[in-house]
KOLMARBA-873422 format. One record per atom (N, C-alpha, C): residue number from 0; chain; x, y, z. Coordinates in pm, whole numbers, plus 50000, padded with zeros to 5 digits. Layout:
BEGIN
     n   chain       u       v       w
   NUM       A       X       Y       Z
...
This chain:
BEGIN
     n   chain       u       v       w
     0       A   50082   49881   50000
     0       A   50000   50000   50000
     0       A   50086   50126   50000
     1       A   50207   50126   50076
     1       A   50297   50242   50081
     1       A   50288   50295   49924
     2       A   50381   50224   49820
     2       A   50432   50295   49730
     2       A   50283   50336   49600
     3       A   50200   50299   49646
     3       A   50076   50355   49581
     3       A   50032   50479   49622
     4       A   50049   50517   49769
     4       A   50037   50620   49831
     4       A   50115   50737   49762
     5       A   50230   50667   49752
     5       A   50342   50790   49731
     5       A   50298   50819   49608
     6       A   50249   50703   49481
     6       A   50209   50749   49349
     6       A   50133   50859   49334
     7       A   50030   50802   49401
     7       A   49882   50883   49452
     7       A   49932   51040   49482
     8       A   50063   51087   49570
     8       A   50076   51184   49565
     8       A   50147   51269   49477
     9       A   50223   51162   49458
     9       A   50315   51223   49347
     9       A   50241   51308   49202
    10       A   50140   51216   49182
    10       A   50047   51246   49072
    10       A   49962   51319   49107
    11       A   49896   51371   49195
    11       A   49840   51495   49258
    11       A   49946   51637   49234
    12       A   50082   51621   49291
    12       A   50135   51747   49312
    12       A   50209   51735   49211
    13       A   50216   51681   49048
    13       A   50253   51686   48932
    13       A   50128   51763   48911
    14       A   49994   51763   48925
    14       A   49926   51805   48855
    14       A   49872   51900   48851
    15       A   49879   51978   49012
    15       A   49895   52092   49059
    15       A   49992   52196   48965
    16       A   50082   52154   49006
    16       A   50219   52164   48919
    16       A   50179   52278   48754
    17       A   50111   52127   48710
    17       A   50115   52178   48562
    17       A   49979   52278   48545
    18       A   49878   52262   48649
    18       A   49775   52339   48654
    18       A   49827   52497   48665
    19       A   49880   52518   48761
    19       A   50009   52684   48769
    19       A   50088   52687   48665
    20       A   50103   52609   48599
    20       A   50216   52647   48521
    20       A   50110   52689   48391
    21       A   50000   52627   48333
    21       A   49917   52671   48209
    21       A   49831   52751   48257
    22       A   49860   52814   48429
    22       A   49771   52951   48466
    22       A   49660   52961   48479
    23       A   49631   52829   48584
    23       A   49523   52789   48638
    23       A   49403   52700   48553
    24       A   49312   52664   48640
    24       A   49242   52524   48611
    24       A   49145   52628   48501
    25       A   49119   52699   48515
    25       A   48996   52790   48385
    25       A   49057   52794   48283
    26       A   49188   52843   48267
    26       A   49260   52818   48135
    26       A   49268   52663   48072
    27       A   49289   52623   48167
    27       A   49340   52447   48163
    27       A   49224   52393   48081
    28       A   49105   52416   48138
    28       A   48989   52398   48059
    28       A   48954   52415   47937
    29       A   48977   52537   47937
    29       A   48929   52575   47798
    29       A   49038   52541   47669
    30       A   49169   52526   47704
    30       A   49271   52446   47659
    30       A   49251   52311   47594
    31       A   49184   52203   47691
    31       A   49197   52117   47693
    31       A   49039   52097   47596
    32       A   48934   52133   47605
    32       A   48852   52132   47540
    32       A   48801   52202   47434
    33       A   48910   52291   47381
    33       A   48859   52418   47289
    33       A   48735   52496   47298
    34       A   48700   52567   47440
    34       A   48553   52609   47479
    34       A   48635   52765   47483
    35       A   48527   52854   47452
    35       A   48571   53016   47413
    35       A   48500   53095   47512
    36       A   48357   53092   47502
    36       A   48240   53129   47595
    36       A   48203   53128   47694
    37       A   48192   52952   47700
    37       A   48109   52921   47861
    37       A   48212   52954   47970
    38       A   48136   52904   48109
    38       A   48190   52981   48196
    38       A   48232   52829   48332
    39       A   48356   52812   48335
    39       A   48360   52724   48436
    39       A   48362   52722   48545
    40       A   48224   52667   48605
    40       A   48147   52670   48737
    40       A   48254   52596   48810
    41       A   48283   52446   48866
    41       A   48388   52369   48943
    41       A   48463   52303   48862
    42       A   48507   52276   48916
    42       A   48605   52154   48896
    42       A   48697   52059   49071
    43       A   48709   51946   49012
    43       A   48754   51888   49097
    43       A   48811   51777   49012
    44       A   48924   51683   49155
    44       A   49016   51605   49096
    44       A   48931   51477   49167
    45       A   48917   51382   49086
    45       A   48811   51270   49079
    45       A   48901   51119   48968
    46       A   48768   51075   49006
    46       A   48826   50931   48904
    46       A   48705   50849   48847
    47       A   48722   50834   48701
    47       A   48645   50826   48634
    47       A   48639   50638   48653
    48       A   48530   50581   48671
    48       A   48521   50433   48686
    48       A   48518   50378   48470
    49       A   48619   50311   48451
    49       A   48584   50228   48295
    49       A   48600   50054   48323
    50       A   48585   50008   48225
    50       A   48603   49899   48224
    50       A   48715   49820   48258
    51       A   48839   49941   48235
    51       A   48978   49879   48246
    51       A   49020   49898   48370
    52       A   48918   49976   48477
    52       A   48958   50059   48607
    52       A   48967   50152   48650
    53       A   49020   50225   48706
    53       A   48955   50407   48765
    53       A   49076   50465   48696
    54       A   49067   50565   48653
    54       A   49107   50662   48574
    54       A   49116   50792   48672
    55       A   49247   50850   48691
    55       A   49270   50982   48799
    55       A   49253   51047   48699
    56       A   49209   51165   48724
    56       A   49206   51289   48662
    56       A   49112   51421   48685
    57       A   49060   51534   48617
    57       A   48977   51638   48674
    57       A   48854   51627   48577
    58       A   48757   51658   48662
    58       A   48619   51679   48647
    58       A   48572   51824   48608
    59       A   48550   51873   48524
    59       A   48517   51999   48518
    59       A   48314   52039   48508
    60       A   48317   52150   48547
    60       A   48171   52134   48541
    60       A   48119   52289   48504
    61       A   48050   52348   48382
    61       A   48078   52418   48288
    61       A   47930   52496   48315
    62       A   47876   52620   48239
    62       A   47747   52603   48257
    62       A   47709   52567   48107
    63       A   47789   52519   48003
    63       A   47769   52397   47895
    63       A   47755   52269   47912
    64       A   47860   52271   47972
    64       A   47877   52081   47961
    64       A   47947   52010   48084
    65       A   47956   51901   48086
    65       A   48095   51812   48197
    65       A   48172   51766   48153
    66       A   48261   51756   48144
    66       A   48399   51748   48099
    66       A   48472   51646   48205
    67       A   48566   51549   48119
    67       A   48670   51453   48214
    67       A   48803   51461   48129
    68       A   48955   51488   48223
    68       A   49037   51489   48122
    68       A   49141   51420   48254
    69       A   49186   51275   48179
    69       A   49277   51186   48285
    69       A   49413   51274   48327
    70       A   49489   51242   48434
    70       A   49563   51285   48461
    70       A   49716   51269   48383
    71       A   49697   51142   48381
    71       A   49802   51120   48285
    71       A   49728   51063   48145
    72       A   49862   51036   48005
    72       A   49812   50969   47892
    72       A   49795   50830   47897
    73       A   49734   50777   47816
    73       A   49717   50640   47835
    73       A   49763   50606   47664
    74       A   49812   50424   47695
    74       A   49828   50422   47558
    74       A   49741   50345   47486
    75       A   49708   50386   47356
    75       A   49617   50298   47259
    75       A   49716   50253   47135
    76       A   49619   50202   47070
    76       A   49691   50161   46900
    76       A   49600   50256   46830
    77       A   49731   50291   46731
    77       A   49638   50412   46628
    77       A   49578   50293   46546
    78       A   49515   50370   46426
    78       A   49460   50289   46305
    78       A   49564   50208   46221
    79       A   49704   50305   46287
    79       A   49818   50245   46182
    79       A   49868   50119   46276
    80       A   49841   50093   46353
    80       A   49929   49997   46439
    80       A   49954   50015   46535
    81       A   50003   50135   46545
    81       A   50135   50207   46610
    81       A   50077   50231   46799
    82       A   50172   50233   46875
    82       A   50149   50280   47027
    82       A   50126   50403   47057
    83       A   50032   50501   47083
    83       A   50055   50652   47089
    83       A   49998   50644   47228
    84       A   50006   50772   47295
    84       A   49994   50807   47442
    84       A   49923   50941   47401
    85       A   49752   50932   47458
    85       A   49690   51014   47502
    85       A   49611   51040   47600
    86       A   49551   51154   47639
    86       A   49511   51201   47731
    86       A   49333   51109   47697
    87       A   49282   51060   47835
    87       A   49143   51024   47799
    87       A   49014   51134   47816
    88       A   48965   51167   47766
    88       A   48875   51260   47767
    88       A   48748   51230   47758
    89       A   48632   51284   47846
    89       A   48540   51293   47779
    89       A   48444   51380   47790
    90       A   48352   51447   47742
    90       A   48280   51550   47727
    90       A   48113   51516   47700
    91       A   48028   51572   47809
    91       A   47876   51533   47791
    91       A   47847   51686   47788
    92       A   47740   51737   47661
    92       A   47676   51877   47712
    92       A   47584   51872   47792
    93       A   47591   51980   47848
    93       A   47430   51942   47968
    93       A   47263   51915   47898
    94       A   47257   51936   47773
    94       A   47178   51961   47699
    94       A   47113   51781   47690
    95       A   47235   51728   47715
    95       A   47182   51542   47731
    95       A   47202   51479   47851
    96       A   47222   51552   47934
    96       A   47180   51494   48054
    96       A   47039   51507   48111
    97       A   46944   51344   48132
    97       A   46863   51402   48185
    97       A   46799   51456   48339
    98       A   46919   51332   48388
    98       A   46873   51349   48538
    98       A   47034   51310   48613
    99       A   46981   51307   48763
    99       A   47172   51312   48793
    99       A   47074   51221   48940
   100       A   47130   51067   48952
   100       A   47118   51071   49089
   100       A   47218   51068   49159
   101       A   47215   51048   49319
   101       A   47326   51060   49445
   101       A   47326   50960   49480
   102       A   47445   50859   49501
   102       A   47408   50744   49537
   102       A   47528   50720   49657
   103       A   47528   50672   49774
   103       A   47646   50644   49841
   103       A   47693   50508   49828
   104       A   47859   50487   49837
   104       A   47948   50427   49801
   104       A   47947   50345   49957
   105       A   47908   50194   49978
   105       A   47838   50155   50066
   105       A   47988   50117   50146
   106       A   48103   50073   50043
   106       A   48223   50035   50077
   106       A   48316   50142   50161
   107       A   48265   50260   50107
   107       A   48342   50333   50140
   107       A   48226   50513   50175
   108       A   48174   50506   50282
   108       A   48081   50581   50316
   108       A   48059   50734   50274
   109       A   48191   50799   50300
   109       A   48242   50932   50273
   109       A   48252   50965   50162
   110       A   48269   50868   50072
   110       A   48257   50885   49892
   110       A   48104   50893   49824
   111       A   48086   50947   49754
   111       A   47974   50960   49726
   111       A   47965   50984   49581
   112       A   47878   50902   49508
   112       A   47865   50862   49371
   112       A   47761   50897   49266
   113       A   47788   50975   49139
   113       A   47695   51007   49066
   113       A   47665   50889   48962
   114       A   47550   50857   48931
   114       A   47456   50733   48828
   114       A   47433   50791   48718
């Protein structure tokens, strides 16, 4: 459990890091998603549940859309074959969301889970 911990932080205060350095998480945003207009309400650092396992990274929350962009890249195969390393992303406008429930995380009480 130790050296997961240390990951865990390490990858937090890398990401801090690069958040100051591209001049905060509103820039970061609109960076990362090419958004000009809207206006970003929160954000927080979260983890996205997939099939392959939880995914670190930030949650943004827009008065457009929700936004997920992993902390680190991940690697896929392009079309050509090839190994590339990208960032996982994903983007819902609010316009298709219809409902949001609250659900608590029975394992873990203090966490608390959107459906």
């Amino acid at each position: 459990m130790g050296p997961k911990i240390t990951e865990t932080v390490k990858g937090k205060l890398s990401l801090r890091a690069r958040i100051i350095q591209l001049g905060g998480v509103e820039r970061v945003f609109k960076q990362l998603f090419s958004v000009a207009r809207e206006k970003l309400l929160k954000a927080s650092q979260c983890y996205l549940s997939t099939t392959s396992g939880p995914i670190a990274g930030l949650l943004f929350i827009s008065t457009d859309k929700v936004a997920f962009c992993s902390e680190r890249s991940i690697k896929i195969t392009s079309p050509k074959g090839e190994l590339v390393r990208i960032h996982y992303k994903v983007l819902i406008p609010l316009s298709k969301i219809k409902c949001v429930n609250q659900s608590e995380n029975v394992k873990r009480p203090l966490q608390m889970l959107a459906t």
